[in-house]
C-alpha positions in Angstrom: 51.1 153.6 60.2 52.2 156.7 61.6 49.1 157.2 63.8 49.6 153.8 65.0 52.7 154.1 66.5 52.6 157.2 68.5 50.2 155.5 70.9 52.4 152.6 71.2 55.4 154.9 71.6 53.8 156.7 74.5 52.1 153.0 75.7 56.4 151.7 76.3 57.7 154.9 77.1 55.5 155.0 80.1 56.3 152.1 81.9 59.8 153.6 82.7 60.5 152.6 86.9 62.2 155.3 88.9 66.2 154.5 89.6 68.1 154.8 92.3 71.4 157.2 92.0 74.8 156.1 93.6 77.6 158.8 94.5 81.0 157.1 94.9 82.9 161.0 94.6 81.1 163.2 97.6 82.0 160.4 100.8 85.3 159.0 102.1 84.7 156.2 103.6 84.7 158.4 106.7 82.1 160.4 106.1 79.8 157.6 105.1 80.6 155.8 108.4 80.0 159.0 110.5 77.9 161.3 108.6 75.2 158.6 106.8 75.8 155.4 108.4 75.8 156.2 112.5 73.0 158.4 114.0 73.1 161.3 116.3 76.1 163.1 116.8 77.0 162.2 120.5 79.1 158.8 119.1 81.4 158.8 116.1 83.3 155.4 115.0 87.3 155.8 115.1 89.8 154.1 113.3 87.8 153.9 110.1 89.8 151.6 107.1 88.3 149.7 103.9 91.2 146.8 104.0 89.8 145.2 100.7 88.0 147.4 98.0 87.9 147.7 94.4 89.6 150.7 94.2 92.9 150.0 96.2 93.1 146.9 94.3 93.6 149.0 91.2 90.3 148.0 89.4 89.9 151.8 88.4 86.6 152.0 90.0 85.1 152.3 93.5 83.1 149.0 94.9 81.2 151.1 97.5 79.7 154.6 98.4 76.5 156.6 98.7 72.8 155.6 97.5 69.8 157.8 97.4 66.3 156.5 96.1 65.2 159.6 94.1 61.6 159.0 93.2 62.1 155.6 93.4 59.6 153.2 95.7 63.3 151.5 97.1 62.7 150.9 100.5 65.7 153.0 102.5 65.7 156.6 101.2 69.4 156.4 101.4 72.3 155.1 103.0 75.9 153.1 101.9 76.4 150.7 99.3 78.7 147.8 99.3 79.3 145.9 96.0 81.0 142.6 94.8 81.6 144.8 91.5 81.6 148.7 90.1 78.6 150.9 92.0 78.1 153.3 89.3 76.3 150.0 87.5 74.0 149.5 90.4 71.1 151.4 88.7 71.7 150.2 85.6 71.0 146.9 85.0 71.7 144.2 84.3 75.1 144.3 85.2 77.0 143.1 82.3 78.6 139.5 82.6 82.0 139.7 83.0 82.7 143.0 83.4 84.7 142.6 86.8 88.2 141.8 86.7 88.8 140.0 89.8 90.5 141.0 92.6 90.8 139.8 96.2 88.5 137.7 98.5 87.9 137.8 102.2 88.8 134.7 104.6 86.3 135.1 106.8 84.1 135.0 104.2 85.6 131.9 102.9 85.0 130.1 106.1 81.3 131.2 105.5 80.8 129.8 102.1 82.8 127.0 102.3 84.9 128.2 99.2 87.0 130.2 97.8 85.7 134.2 97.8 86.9 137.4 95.4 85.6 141.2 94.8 85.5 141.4 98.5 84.7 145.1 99.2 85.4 145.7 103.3 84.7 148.2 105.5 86.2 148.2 109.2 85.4 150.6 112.0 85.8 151.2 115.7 82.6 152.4 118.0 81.5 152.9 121.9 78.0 152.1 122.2 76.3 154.1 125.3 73.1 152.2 124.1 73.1 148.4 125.5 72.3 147.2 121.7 73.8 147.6 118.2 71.0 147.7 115.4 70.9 148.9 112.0 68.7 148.1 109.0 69.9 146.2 105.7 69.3 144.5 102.5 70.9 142.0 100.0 70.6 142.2 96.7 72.1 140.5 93.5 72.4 139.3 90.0 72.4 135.5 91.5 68.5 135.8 91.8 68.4 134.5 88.1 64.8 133.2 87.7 64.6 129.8 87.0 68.6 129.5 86.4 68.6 128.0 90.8 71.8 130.3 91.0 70.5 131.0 94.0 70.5 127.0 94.8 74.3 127.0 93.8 76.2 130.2 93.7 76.9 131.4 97.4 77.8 135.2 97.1 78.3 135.8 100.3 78.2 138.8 103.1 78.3 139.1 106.9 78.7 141.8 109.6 81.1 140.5 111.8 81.3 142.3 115.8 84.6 141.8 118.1 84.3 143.0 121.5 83.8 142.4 124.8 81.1 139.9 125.8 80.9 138.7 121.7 82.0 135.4 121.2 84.3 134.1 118.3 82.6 130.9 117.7 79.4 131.1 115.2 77.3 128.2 116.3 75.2 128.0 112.5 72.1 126.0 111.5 73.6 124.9 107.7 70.6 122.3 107.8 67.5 124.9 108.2 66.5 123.2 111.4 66.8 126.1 113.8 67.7 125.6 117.3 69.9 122.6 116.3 73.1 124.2 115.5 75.2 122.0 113.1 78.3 124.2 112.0 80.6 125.6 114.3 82.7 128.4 112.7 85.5 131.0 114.4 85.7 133.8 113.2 87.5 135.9 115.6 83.8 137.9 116.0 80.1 137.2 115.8 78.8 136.9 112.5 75.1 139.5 113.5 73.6 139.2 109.4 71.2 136.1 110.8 67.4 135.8 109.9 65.2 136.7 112.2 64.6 134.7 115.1 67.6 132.2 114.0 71.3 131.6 113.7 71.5 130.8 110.0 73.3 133.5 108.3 71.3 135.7 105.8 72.3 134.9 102.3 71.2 134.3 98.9 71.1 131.2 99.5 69.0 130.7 102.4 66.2 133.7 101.0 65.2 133.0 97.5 61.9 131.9 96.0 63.2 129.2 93.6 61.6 126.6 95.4 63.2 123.4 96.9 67.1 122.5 95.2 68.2 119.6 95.3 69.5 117.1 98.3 72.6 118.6 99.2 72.6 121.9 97.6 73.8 125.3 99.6 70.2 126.6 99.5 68.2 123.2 100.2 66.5 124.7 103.2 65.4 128.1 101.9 63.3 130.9 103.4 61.5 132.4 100.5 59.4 134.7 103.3 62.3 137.2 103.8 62.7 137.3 99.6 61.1 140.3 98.1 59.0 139.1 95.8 57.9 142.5 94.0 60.8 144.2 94.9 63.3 142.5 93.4 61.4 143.4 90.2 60.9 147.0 90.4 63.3 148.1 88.3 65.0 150.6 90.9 68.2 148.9 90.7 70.5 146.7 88.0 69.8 143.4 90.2 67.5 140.1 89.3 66.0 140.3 93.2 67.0 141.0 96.8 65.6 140.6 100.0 63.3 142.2 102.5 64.6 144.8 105.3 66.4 142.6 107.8 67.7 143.9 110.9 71.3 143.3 112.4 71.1 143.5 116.5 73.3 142.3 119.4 73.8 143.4 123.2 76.5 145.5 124.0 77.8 147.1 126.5 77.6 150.5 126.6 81.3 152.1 127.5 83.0 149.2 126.4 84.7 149.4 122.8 83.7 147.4 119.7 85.1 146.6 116.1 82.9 145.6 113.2 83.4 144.4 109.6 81.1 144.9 107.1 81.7 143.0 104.0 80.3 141.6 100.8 82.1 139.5 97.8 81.7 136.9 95.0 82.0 133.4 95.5 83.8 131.1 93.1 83.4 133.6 90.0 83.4 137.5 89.6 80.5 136.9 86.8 77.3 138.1 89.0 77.5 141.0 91.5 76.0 141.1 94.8 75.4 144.1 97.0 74.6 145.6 100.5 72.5 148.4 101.2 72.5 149.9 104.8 69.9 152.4 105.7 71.1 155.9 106.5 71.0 156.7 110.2 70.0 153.2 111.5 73.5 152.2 113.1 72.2 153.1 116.4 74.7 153.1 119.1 74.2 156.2 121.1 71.1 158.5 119.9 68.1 159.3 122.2 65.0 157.6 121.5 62.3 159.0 122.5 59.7 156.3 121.2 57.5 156.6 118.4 55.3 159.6 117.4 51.3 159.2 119.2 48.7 160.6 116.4 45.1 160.4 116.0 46.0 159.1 112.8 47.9 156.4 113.9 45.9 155.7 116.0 47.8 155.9 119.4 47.2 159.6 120.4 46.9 160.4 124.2 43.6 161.1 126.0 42.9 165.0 127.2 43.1 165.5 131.1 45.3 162.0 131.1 49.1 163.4 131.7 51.8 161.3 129.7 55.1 161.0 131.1 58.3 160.7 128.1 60.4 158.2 129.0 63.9 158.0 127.1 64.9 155.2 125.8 68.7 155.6 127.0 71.4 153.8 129.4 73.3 157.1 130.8 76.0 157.0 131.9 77.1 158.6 135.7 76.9 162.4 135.7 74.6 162.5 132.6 72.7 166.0 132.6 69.3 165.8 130.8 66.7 169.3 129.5 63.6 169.4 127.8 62.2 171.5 124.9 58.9 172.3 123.5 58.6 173.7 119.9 57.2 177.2 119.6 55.7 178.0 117.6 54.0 174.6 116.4 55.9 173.3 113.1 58.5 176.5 112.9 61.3 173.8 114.4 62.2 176.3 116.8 62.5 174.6 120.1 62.7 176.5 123.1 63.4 175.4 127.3 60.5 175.3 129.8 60.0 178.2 131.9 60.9 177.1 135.2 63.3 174.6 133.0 62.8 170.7 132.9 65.6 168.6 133.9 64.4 165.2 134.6 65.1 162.2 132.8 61.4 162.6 131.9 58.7 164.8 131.0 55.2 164.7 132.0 53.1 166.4 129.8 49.6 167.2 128.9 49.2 169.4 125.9 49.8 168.4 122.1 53.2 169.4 120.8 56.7 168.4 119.7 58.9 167.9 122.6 62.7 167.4 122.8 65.3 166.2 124.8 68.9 167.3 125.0 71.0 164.8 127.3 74.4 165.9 128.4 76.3 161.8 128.8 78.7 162.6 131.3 80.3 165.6 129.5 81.7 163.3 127.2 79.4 164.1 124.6 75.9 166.0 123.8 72.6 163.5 122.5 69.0 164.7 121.6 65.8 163.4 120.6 62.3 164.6 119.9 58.8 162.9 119.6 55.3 165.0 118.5 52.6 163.6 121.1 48.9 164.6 120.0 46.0 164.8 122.7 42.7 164.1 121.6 39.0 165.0 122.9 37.5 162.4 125.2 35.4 160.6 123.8 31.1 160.5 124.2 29.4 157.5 125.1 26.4 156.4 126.9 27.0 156.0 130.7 23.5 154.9 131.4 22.5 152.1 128.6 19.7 150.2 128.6 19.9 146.8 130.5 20.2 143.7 128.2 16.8 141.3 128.7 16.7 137.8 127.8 13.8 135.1 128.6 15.4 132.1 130.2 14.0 129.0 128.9 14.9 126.8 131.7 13.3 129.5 134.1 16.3 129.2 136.5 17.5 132.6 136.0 20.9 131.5 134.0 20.9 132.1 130.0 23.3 133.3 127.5 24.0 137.1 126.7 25.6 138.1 123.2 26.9 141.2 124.9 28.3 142.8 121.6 24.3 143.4 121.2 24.4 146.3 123.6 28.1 148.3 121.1 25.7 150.4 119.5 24.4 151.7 122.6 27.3 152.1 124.0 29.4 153.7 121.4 26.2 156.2 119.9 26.9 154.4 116.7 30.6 156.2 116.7 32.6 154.0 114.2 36.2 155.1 115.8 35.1 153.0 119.6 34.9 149.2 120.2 34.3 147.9 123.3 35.3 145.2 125.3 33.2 143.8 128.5 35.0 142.4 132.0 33.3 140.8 135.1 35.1 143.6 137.3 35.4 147.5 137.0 39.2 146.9 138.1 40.0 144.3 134.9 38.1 147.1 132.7 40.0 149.4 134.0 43.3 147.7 133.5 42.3 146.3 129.8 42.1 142.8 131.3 40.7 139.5 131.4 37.8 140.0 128.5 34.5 138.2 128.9 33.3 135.5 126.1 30.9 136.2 123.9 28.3 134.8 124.5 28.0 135.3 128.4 26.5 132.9 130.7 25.4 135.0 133.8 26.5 133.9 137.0 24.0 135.8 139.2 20.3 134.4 138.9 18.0 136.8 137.6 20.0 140.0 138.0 23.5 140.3 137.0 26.1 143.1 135.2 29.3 143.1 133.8 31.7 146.2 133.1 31.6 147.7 129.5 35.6 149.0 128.3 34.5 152.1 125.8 37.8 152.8 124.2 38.7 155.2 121.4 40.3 153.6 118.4 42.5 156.7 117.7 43.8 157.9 120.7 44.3 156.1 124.6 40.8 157.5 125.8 37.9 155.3 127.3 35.3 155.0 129.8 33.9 152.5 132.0 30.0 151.6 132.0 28.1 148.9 134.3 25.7 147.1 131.6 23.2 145.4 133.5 22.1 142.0 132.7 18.2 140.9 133.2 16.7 137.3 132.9 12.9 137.0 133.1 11.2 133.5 132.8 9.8 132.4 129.6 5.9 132.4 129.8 4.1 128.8 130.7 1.2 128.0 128.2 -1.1 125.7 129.3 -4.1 124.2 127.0 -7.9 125.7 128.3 -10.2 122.4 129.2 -12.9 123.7 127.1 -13.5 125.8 123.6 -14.5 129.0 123.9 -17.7 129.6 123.6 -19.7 133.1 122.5 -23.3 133.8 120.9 -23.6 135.6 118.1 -25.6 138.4 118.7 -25.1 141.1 116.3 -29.1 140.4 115.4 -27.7 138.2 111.8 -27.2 134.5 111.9 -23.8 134.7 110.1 -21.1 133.0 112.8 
């Protein structure tokens, strides 16, 4: 027996998943605002207060804080935590039934749910955007997602990240039916409600994502989108919670100068049996950091072309008297950046060699942003400039057929697997990536025709241009001989 069970010892003690940790001790609610939440260091949030917690409420625990994956496969690598319940149990799970004593709800909240909330956990800042839009990244996950139980169909935990401000409106115009664009629920909530699905105005909640499948007539989650539930992740064991959702994405205009307030905040409805929770990425409340766009690599396939300059352009709204200098790292990968020599003080940067760049913008004197970007040239690319012509007989024998001009890739590309090609009637809409030909082509010139060949890399911006001529020839006429043919034999043997 013994030898049995050490295989099936080691067999359960290797499907163990990887936990998230929580620290509720390092972070005041300050520094998780300013130091985790916000990115860049050109705008900080002011007036910083958590009106409604566990903790003030004298639970003897704290209902938010800090979150890192670990080794875990959770999606955000770390960020804050806000939780209808006690954080140090949100790696545990399952949360025990229960276990939370209830405390407070929220009244916005209530307005939301349509009931009565507790365990609201708040947290209220201040900001000045110099960006013209708020976004950060988030998730909602809870204990609700009972498989088969239809909590989700029934038990409304309930969250929302509510803006005040100029230009935001108080009203919440809300589809409660899932019919978007028809909005049946009007709702003031002295701000804008900005946790929505995508594309919608129905709020993100557990009861609008969940894969239970329809509930019934009348239910809060009737009209469910089960294609922003995470199916697998919910499951992975990297957390305490039953399921949660897919990265959403809070956004709204702003304007930048102008000074804003926003609530985040998270609590149970009806009960304090099941927790729910809110996890914010690190760094993605974006309200004032320099973006310089995405990196451009061969391997992701959007490098820039050799001999084609590229010009940086900052994705930033600066304000009046804004400074800007640029800066190359030297050497490569050493993090050391240095200025350009004479120095770069555009609010671009036109460049042509493979490097990390960055930019150090001076808004105003009012505060100091930077950004950086790595942007890899590659080689241009090798193709055949002079292919041969595609021939076709026309069987009508009025010089019009069809051409399958994806016969003639092979040619042009020399067999290389990283370029396609795509074939215009003008050198101009080749050159501009632009009105693409069918395949098949009918010729429009008799006889003689050509159309322009787009040779594009599919690793970096690189292509050429190629004229690919077009030939039709007339299909041969056959006609039947009046007589046999007739021949002696006269090899000398009578054999046919």
């Amino acid at each position: 027996m013994k030898k049995l069970l050490l295989p099936l010892v080691l067999l359960f003690n290797g499907i163990v998943f990887s936990q998230i940790t929580v620290d509720d001790t390092t972070y005041n609610v300050e520094q998780l605002v300013n130091d985790v939440l916000i990115s860049g260091s050109c705008t900080q949030a002011t007036d910083i207060t958590t009106p409604n917690n566990s903790q003030d409420s004298g639970e003897g625990f704290n209902s938010f804080g800090f979150f890192n994956r670990g080794t875990s496969n959770f999606p955000f690598e770390e960020g804050v935590v806000m939780l209808s319940g006690d954080i140090q149990a949100v790696p545990l799970g399952p949360i025990a039934q229960g276990s939370n004593p209830p405390w407070a709800g929220d009244p916005q909240l209530d307005l939301i749910s349509g009931g009565n909330t507790n365990n609201a956990t708040e947290i209220v800042f201040n900001f000045v955007p110099i960006v013209p839009t708020l976004t950060f990244n988030y998730l909602l996950a809870s204990e609700e997602y009972e498989t088969g139980a239809q909590f989700p169909c029934t038990f409304a935990d309930v969250f929302a990240f509510i803006l005040t401000g100029p230009g935001i409106p108080n009203v919440n115009d809300y589809d409660h039916d899932g019919n978007p664009g028809t909005p049946d629920l009007t709702l003031d909530l002295g701000g804008k409600n900005i946790a929505l699905l995508p594309g919608t105005n129905i709020p993100a909640a557990i009861t609008n994502i969940h894969d239970e499948g329809p509930c019934a007539a009348g239910t809060l989650g009737e009209f469910a989108f089960p294609e922003f539930y995470d199916s697998v992740g919910g499951g992975m064991g990297d957390t305490g919670f039953n399921g949660r959702t897919v990265v959403l994405t809070a956004q709204e205009d702003v304007i930048p100068g102008e000074t804003y307030t926003i609530k985040l905040v998270v609590a149970d409805f009806l009960d304090s049996t099941l927790d729910t929770a809110v996890f914010i990425e690190a760094g993605s409340f974006d309200i004032g950091s320099v973006d310089l766009g995405v990196d451009l690599t061969v391997p992701d396939g959007n490098a820039r072309c050799e001999g084609q300059p590229y010009t940086i352009v900052p994705d930033l709204d600066a304000p009046g008297g804004t400074t800007f200098e640029w800066f190359f790292e030297d050497p490569p990968g050493s993090g050391t950046f240095v200025p350009f020599v004479p120095a770069e003080t555009g609010p671009t940067l036109t460049i042509s060699t493979t490097g990390t760049y960055q930019l150090v913008a001076d808004l105003g004197g009012v505060c100091t942003a930077e950004g950086t970007v790595f942007i890899e040239f590659a080689p241009p690319i090798t193709v055949n400039m002079t292919p041969a012509p595609l021939v076709k007989c026309d069987p009508d024998n009025d010089g019009i057929t069809d051409f399958m001009l994806t016969d003639a890739d092979a040619d042009l590309t020399l067999g290389d697997p990283d370029l396609a090609v795509s074939y215009h009637g003008t050198f101009i809409d080749a050159d501009l990536d632009q009105l693409p030909l069918p395949d098949p082509y009918t010729n429009d010139d008799p006889y003689n025709d050509s159309v322009w060949a787009r040779v594009y890399s599919l690793t970096s911006s690189c292509y050429e241009i190629v004229e690919l001529i077009l030939e039709v020839r007339d299909s041969p006429v056959a006609t039947v001989p009046s007589e046999p043919l007739r021949l002696c034999d006269e090899d000398g043997t009578q054999d046919g």
